[in-house]
N, C-alpha and C positions, 0 to 999 in steps of 0.2 A: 876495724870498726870498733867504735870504744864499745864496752859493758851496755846491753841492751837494760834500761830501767825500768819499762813497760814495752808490754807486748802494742799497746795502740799506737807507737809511735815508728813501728819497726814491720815488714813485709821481708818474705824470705820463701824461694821457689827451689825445687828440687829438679831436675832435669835430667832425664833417664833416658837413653837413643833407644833405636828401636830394635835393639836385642834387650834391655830394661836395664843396660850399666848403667850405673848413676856415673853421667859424666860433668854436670857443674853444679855448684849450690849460688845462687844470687840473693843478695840482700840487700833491700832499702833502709836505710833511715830517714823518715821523716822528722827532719829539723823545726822548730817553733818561731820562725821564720819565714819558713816558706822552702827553703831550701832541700835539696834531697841529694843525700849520699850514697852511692851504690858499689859495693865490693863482690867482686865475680871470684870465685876459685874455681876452676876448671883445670881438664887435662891438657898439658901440655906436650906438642907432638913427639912420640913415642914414648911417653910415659903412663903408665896407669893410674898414679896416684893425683887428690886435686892440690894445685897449687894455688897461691893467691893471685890473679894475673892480669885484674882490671879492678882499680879505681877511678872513683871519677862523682864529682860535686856537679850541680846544677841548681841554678835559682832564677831569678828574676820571676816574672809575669805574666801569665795567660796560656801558657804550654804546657805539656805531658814532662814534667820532670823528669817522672821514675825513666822514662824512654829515654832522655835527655841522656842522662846520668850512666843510661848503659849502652849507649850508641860509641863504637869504638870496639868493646867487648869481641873478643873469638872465643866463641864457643864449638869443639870439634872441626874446625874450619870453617864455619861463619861468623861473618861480622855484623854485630848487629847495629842497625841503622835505626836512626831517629824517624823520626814522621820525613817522610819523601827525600831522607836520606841514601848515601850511595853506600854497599857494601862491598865483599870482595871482589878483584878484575873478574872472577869466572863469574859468579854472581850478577854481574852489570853483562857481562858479553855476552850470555842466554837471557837477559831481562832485554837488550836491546834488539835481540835477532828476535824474538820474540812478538814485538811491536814491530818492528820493518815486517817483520811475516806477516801481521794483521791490518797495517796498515794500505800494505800489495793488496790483503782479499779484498778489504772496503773502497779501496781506487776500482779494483777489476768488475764492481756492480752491487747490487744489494744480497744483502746481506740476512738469512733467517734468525729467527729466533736461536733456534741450532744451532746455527753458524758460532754465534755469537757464543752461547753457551760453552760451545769445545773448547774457545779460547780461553774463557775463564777457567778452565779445567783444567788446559796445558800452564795457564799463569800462576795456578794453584801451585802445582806442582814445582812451582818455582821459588814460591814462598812471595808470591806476588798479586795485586789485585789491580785488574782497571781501574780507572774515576775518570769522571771531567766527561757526560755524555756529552755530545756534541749533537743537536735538532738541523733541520735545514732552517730553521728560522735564524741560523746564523750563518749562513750561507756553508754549511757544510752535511756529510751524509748524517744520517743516525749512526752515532759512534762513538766507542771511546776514546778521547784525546790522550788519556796519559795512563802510560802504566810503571807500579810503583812497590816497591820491596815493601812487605810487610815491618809496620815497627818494630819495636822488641823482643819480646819472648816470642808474638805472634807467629812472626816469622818461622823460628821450631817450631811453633806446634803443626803450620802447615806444612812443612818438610817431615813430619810422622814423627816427631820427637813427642813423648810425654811433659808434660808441665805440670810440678804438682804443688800447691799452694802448701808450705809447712807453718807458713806465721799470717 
């Protein structure tokens, strides 16, 4: 990333796992443009120290850049994904058993408040959230249609990682 020349044109996040090792630093640059640059250092598997190990531009129009720009990124073994992006096969293979499990309980009857609730707790834990309720006014139960990897950083912070604003 070239020489930062003001701090208002530049974002940068510190990422500490949950024993509190700093394991990546992420930095934006906001271009005058529109565009956004984003350079990751993280560890690399079985090393301690951070390396430089994801770049990555994004621009155009009407979307979360900064997300854009770092969807690709592994960080400790996750990948992180854009808005309703895919991350890694483990990642996708509990986000998909996941929805088939809740999609069984909402086929087998109604569903409580509770009900409902647990799953957002177990989706949590995934670094994941439903959308898309579904009424019977569209000829289906109360429900959620889609379930979907958190974008960005998001995603750590729901899997117990720290995120800590430096710029």
């Amino acid at each position: 990333m070239k020489q930062v020349r003001e701090a208002s044109d530049t974002a940068a996040k510190i990422i500490l796992n949950k024993k509190g090792e700093h394991v990546a630093t992420v930095q934006w640059r906001y271009g005058s443009g529109g565009g956004v640059q984003c350079d990751v250092w993280s560890r690399k598997e079985g090393e301690t120290w951070l390396s430089l190990t994801h770049q990555k531009k994004a621009g155009g129009y009407g979307y979360d850049k900064a997300a854009a720009a770092l969807s690709g990124a592994m960080i400790e073994g996750f990948r992180m994904a854009n808005h309703c992006g895919h991350v890694e096969a483990a990642g996708e293979k509990k986000r998909e058993a996941l929805m088939k499990a809740y999609k069984r309980r909402v086929k087998a009857g109604e569903m409580s408040r509770e009900d409902h609730a647990a799953f957002e707790k177990k989706a949590a834990k995934l670094g994941c959230r439903f959308t898309n309720w579904n009424t019977p006014a569209v000829g289906l139960p109360h429900s959620w249609g889609s379930l979907y990897h958190e974008a960005g950083l998001g995603r750590l912070e729901m899997l117990g990682f720290r995120v800590i604003t430096a710029l």
